[in-house]
Backbone bond lengths (Angstrom), bond angles and torsions (degrees), N, CA, C in turn:
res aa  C-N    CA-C-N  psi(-1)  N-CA   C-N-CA  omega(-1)  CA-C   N-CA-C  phi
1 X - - - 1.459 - - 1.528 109.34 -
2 X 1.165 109.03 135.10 1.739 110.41 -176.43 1.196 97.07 -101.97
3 X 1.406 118.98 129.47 1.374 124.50 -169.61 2.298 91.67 -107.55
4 X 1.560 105.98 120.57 1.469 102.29 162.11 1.329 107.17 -143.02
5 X 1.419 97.54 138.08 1.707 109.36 170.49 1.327 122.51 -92.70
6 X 1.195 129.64 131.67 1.326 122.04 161.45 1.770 118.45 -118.00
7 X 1.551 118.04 130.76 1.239 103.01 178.06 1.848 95.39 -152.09
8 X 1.222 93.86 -175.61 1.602 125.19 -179.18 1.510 90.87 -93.37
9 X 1.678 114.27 129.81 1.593 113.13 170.08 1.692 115.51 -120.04
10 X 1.644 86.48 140.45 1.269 99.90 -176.17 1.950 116.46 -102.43
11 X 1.234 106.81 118.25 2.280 101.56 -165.75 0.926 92.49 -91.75
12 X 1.397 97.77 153.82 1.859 131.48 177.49 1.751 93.42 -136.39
13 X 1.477 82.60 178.61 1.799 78.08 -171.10 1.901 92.57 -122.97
14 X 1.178 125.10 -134.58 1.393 134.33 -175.71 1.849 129.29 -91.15
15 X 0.940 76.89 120.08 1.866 79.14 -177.51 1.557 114.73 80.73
16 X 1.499 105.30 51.02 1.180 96.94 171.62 1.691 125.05 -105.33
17 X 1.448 97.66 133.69 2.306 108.55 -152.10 1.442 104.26 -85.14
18 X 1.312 100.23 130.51 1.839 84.85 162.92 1.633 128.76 -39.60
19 X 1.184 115.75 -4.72 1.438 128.13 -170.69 2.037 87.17 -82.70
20 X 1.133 123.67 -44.85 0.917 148.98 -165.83 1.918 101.94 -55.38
21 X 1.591 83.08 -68.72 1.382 97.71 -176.40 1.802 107.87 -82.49
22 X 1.083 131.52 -13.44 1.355 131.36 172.82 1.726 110.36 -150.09
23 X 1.363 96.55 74.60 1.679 93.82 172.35 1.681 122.38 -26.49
24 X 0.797 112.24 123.54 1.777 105.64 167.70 1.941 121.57 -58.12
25 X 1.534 99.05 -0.52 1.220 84.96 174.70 1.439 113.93 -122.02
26 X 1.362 107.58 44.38 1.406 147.27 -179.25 1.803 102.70 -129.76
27 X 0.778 133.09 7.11 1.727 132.21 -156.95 1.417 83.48 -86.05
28 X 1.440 132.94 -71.64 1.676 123.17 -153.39 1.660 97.81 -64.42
29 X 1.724 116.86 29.76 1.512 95.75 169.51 1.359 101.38 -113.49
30 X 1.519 104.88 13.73 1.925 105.88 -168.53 1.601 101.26 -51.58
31 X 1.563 132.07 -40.95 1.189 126.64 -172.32 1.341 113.15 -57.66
32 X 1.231 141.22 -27.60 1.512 144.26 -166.82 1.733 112.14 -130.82
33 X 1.901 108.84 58.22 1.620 84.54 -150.91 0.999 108.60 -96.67
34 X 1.637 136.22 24.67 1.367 140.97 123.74 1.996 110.72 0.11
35 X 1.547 97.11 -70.75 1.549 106.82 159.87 1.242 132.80 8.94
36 X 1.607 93.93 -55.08 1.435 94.76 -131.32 2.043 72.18 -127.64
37 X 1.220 118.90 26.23 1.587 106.94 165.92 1.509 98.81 -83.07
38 X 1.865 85.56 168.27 1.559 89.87 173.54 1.320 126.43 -126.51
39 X 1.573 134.71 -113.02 1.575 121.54 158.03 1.372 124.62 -82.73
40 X 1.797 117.20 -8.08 1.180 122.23 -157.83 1.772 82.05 -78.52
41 X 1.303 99.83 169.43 1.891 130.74 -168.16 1.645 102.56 -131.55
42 X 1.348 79.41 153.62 1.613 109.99 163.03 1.520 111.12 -37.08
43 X 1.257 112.35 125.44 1.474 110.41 177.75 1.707 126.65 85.18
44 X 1.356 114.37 -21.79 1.253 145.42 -166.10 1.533 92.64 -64.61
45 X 1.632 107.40 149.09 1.769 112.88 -174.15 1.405 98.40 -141.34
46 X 1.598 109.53 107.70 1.616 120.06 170.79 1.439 122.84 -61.82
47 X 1.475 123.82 102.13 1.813 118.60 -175.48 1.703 88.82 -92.04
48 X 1.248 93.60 144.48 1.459 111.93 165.41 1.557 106.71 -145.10
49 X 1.744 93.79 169.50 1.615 110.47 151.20 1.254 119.44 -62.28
50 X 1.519 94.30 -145.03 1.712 115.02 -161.57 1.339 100.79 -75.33
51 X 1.235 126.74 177.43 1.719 127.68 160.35 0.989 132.03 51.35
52 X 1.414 125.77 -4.99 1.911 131.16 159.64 1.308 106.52 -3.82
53 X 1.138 101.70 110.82 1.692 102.89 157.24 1.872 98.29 94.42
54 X 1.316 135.57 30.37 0.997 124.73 167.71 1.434 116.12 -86.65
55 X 1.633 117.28 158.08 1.373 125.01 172.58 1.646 106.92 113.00
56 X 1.030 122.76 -134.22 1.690 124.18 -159.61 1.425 105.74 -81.78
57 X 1.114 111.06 143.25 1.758 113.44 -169.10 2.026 101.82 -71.75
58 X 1.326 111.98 25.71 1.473 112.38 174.42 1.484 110.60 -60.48
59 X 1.600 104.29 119.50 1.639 122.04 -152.05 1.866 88.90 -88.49
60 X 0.982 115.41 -23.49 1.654 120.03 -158.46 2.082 95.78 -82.56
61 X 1.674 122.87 -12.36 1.347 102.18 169.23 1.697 107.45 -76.44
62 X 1.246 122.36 -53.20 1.405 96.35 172.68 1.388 131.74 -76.98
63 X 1.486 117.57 28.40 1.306 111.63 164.80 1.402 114.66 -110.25
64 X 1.466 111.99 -5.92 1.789 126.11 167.40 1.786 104.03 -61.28
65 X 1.455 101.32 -52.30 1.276 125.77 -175.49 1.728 107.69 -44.67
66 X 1.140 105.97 -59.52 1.380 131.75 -173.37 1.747 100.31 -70.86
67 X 1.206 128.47 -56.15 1.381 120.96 158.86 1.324 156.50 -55.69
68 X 1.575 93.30 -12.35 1.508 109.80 169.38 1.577 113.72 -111.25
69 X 1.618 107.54 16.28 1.555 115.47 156.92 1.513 97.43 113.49
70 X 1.034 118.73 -29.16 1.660 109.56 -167.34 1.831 122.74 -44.39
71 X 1.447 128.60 126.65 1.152 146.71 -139.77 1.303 101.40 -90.33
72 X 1.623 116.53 -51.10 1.466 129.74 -164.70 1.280 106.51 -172.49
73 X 1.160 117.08 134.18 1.203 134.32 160.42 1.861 123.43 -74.07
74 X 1.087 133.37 89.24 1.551 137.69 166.35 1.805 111.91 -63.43
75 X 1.198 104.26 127.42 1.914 96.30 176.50 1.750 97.94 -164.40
76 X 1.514 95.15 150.48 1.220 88.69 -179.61 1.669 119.76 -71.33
77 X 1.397 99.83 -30.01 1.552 110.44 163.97 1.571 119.00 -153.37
78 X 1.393 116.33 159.43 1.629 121.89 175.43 1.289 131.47 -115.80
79 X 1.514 111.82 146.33 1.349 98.02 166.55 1.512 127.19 -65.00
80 X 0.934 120.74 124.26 1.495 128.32 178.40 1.705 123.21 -39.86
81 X 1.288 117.64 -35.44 1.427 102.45 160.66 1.049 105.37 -103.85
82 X 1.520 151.70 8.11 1.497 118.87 152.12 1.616 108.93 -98.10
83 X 1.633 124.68 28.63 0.979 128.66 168.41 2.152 99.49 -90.55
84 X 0.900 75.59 -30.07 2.074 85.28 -176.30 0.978 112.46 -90.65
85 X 1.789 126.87 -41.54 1.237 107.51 153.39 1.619 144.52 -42.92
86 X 1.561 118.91 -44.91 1.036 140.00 157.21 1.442 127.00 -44.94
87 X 1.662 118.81 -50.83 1.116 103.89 170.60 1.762 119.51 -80.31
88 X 1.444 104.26 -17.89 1.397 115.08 158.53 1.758 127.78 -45.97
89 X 1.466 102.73 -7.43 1.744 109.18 -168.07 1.662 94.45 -131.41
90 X 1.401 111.76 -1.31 1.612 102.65 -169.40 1.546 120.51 99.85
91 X 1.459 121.74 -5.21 1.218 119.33 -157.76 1.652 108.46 -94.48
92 X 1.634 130.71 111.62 1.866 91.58 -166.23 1.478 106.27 -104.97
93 X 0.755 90.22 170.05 1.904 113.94 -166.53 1.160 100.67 -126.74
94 X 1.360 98.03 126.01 2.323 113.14 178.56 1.295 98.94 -128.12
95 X 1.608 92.06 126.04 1.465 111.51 178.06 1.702 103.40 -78.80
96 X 1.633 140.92 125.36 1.391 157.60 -176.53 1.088 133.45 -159.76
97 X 0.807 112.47 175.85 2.145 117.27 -168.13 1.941 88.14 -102.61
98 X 1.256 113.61 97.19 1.735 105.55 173.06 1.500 112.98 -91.51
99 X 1.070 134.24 9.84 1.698 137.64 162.76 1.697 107.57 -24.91
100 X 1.675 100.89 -59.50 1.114 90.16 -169.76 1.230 127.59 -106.71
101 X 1.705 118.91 36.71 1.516 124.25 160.39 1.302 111.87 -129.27
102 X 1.760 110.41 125.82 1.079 117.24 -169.65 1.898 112.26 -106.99
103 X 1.371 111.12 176.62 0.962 118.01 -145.23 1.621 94.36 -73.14
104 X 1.480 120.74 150.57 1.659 113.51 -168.40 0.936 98.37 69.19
105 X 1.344 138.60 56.69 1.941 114.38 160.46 1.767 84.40 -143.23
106 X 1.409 111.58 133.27 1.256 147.75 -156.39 1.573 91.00 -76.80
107 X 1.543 123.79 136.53 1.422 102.31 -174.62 1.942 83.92 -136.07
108 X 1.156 109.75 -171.50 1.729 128.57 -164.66 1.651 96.12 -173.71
109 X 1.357 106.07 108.28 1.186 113.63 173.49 1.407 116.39 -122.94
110 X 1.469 119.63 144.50 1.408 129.82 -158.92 1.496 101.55 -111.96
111 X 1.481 153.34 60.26 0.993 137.35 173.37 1.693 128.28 -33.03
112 X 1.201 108.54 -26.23 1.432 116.82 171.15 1.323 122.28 -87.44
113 X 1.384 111.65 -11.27 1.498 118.69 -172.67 1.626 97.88 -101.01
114 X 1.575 116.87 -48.48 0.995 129.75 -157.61 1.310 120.65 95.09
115 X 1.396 137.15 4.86 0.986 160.35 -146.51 1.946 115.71 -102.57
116 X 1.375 131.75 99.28 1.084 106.40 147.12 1.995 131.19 -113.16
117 X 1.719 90.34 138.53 1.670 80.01 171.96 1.712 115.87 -131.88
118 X 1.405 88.49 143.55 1.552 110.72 -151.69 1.850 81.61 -97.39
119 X 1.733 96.55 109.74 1.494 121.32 173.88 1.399 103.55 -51.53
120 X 1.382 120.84 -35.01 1.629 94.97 -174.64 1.426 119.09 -93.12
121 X 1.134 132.32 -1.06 1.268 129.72 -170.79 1.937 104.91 -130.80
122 X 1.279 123.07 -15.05 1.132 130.88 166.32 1.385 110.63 77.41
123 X 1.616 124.04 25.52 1.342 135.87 -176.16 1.647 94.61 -105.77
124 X 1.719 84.64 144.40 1.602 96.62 -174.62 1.319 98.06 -121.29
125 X 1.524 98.45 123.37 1.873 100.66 163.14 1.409 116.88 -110.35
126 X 1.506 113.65 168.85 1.371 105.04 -157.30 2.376 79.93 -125.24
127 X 1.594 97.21 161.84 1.595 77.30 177.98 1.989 77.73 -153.04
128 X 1.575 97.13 159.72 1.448 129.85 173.88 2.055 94.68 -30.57
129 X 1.447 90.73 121.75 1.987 100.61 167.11 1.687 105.53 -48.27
130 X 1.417 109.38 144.12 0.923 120.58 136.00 1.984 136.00 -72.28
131 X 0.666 119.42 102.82 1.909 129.22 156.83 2.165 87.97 1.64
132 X 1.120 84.83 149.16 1.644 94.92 161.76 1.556 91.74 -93.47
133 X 1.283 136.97 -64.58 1.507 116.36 -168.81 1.537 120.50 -51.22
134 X 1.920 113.83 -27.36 1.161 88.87 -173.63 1.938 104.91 -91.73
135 X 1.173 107.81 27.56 1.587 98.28 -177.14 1.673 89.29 -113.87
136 X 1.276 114.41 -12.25 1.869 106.28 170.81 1.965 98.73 -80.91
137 X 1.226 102.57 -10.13 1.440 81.74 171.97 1.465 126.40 -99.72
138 X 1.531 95.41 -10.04 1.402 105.61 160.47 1.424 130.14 -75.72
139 X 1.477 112.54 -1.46 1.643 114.12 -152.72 1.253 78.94 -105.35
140 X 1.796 131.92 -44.43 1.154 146.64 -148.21 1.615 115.45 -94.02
141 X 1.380 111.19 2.24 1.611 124.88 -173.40 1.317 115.24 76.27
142 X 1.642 133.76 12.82 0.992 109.69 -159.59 1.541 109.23 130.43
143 X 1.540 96.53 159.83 2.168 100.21 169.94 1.375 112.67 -70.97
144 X 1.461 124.31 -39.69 0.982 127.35 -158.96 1.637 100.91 -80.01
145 X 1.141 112.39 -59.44 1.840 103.55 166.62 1.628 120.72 -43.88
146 X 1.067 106.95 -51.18 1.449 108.34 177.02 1.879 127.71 -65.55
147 X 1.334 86.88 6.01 1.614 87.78 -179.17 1.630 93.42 -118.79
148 X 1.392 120.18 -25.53 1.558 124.65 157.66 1.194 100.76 -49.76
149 X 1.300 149.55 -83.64 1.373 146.88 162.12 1.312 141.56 -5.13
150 X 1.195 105.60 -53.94 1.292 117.84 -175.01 1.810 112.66 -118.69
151 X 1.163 119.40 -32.81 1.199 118.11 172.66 1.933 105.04 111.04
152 X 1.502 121.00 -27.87 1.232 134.00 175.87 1.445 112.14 -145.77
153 X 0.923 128.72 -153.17 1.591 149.86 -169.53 1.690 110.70 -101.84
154 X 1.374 100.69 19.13 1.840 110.77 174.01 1.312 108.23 -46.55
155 X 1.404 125.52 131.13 1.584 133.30 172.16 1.168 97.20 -128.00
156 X 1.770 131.60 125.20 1.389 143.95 149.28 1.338 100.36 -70.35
């Protein structure tokens, strides 16, 4: 299965915290976190800087992310547990150089190729492989689907 995304991207710049993406004084809305979406859309692809996802291992910013449609996350780098959280919910995250895609620029991403190209300017970037397990967890929605599925952590 060739997994490709296409979306509309929205930029952030460096070091942005789950505090960021889900204030803590928003937390008693974790039950309904519809809530707590924002303008981003269906299909929509967050470019950032360095460190996405730094600060408290709060699992509910990439699941806001993931609920208000967002496709993929682009960054030049991640925090390490909201890099696991994320692919833990289905959400994927590509490690890339984002300098040169700006915010509104139409993107087409090739997970199998490794490939992204940004429709408006016709530049192709290439970003860090994904794992075959973590792209079966992308195919599969997630850990929790994929253990509905399979019964364990099975990777073809």
């Amino acid at each position: 299965m060739s997994l490709v995304i296409s979306g509309k991207t929205w930029k952030f710049g460096d070091d942005i915290s789950t505090d960021h993406i889900t204030p803590g004084r928003y937390f008693h809305l974790r039950g309904n976190l519809e809530e707590l979406a924002s303008k981003v859309g269906k299909g929509d692809i967050i470019i950032a800087g360095k460190n996405f996802g730094l600060g408290s291992s709060r699992e509910h910013a990439p699941r806001v992310i993931k609920i208000v449609g967002v496709s993929c996350i682009i960054a030049k780098s991640f925090a390490r547990i909201f890099y696991r959280n994320a692919f833990n919910i289905g959400l994927p995250l590509l490690v890339s150089n984002t300098d040169e895609i700006e915010e509104g620029d139409d993107l087409r991403i090739d997970l199998d190729k490794g490939e992204i190209k940004d429709e408006n300017n016709g530049k192709v970037l290439t970003f860090s492989p994904i794992s075959s397990f973590m792209k079966k967890l992308i195919e599969d929605g997630g850990i929790e689907e994929h253990i509905k599925k399979y019964g364990d952590f099975k990777v073809e």
